[in-house]
N, C-alpha and C positions, 0 to 999 in steps of 0.2 A: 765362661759361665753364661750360659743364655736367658735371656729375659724370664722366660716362664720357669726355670727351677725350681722356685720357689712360690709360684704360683697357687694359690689356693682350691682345693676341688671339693666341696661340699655334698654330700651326702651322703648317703647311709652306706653301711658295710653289705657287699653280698649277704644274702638270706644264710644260706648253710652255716656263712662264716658265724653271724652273729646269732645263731641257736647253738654254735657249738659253744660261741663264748659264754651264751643264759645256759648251759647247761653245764657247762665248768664251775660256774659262780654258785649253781643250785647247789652242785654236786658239795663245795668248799664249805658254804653255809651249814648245810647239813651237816657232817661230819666233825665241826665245831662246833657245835651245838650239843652240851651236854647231855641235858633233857632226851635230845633226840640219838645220841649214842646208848641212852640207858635201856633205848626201848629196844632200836635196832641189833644193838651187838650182846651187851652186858648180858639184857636180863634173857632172850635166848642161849645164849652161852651159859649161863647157869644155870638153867631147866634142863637141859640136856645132860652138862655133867653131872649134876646133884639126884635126879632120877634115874640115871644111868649106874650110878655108882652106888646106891642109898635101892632097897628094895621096899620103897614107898604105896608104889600105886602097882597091881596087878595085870600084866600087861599081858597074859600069855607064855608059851612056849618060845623057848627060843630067850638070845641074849636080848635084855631092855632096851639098849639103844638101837636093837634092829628096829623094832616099834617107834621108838620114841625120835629118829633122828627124820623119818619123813615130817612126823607130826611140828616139831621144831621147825624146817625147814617154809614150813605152811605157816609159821608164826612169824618166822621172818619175814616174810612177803607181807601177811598184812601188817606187821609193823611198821615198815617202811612204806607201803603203798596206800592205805587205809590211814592208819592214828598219826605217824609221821605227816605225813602231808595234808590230813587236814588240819593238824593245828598249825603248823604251819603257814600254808597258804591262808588261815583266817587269820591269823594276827597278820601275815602283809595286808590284809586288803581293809583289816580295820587300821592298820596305820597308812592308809592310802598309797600304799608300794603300788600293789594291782595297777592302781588307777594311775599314778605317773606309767605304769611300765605298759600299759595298754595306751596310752597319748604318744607313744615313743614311736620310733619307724619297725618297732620288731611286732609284727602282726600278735593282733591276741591269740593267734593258734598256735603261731610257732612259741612263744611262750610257754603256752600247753604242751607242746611238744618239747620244749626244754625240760621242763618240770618232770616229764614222765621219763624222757629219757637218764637224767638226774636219777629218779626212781631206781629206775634197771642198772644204774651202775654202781647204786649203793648196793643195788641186792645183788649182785655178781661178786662183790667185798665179800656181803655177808656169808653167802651161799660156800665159798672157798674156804672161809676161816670155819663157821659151822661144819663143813665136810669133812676137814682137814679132822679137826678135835673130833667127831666121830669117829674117824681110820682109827685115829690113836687110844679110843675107848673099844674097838673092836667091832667096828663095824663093819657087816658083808653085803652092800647091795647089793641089787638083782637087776632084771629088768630092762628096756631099751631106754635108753638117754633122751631118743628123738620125744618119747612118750613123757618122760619125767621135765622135757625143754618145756612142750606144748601146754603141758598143766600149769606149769610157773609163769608161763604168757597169760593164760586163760586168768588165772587169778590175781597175777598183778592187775589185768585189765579190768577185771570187778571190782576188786577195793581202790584201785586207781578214781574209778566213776563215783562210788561210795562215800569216798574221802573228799572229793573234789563236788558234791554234792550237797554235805554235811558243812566245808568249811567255804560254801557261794550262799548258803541260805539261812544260819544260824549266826550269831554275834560268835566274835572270839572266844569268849570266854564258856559262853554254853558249848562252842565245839570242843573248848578243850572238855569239858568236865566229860560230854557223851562221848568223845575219842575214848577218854583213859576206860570209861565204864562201859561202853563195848567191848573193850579187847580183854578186860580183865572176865569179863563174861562169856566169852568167845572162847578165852584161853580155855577155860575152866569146861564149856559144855561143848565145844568144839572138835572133840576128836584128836587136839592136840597130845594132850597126856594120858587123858582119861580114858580108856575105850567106850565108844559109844553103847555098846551090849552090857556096857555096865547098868547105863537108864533105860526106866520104863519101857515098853514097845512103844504105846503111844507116845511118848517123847522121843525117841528112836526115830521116828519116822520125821518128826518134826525138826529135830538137828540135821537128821542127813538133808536136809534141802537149803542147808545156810552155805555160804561160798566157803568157810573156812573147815567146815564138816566134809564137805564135797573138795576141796586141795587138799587137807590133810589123807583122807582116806585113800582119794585116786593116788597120791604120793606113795603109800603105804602098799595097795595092792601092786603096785609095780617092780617100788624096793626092795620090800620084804617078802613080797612072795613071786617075784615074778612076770604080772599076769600081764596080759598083753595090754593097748590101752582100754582102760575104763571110762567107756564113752557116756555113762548114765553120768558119771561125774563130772564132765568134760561136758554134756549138755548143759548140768548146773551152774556151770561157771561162766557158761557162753551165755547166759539168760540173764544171769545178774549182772555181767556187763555191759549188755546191751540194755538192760533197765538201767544201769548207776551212771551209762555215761552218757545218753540219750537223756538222762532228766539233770545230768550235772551241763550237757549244751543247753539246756531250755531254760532252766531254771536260775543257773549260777548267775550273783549278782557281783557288778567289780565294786560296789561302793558299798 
């Protein structure tokens, strides 16, 4: 046995290594977390079956869940990428986590980086199990994949900036209360369930430019009918995230 065997080496773990492990731990936390399962998994999995099955809300021609499983699928993303992570990330940084974990050797972006990519592998969970219980209610997508990827990027990266903006500049507790009361207002005038030709034109015009009007729809025009991508939609969600995560750099505070 040679001198140094057991020799000590101090310091940090390569970069990739230790994002992959903040993104493991995100991902673990998340998914144990009650609260954040009811938003992510549950309460989508139950809008989808119960309007699908139940002829509640007038969605058109054609079977309910062709309608209803894009819109769903757009609720999933901001649940997880929006109201999941900012209450979240505001109770670490009001219990001081942020700020241990920003003193530590993992740079405060690759954090960022954990965090999001955390995101995207909760909603790859959610997006399969959602897609799955569609097939089995009879669902016929349509439409290119490449088109239905690039919107589910577009809009995680919006409410990713949103949420992450929301829970850097409000105390805990006010992010949770505006989390739960945007999304529940979201849900409701959003385009998820509801058709938006349901509301006024002048209200018509003013939903279609919110990111969760603009995922669900572009979702929908692909799935359900088809069409190729919808780049007006695709504009709207490039906008708000380059608004939500240029003012969540600027502005988010770790303390």
């Amino acid at each position: 046995m040679s001198a140094g065997t057991y020799t000590p080496r101090p310091g940090a773990a390569p970069l990739p290594r230790m994002i992959a492990a903040q993104t493991a731990l995100e991902t673990r936390m998340l998914l144990r977390n009650g609260e954040q399962l009811l938003l992510t998994v549950i309460i989508p999995t139950l809008l989808l079956v119960l309007f699908s099955a139940v002829d509640i809300v007038d969605t058109g021609s054609g079977a309910s869940v062709d309608f209803l499983a894009p819109g769903i699928l757009a609720l999933a993303v901001m649940s997880t990428a929006f109201t999941g992570q900012a209450i979240a990330t505001g109770f670490e940084r009001r219990y001081g986590v942020l700020k241990r974990l920003g003193a530590s050797p993992l740079p405060r972006w690759a954090l960022m980086t954990a965090k999001t990519l955390s995101v995207l592998v909760t909603e790859v969970l959610q997006i399969v199990l959602l897609t799955a219980i569609a097939f089995a209610l009879g669902w016929s997508p349509q439409g290119n994949p490449l088109s239905v990827l690039l919107l589910l990027v577009l809009g995680t990266a919006a409410f990713s900036g949103l949420g992450l903006l929301m829970a850097g500049t409000l105390k805990a507790e006010a992010t949770l209360a505006a989390a739960n009361l945007v999304f529940l207002l979201l849900l409701v005038g959003g385009g998820v369930i509801v058709p938006l030709d349901k509301f006024p034109d002048a209200v018509q015009s003013v939903l279609g430019l919110l990111p969760i009007s603009a995922l669900s729809e572009g979702l929908r025009g692909v799935l359900q009918h088809g069409a190729a991508m919808p780049w007006a939609q695709a504009g709207i969600l490039a906008v708000w995230a380059v608004l939500g995560l240029g003012a969540a750099a600027k502005f988010f505070r770790w303390e």
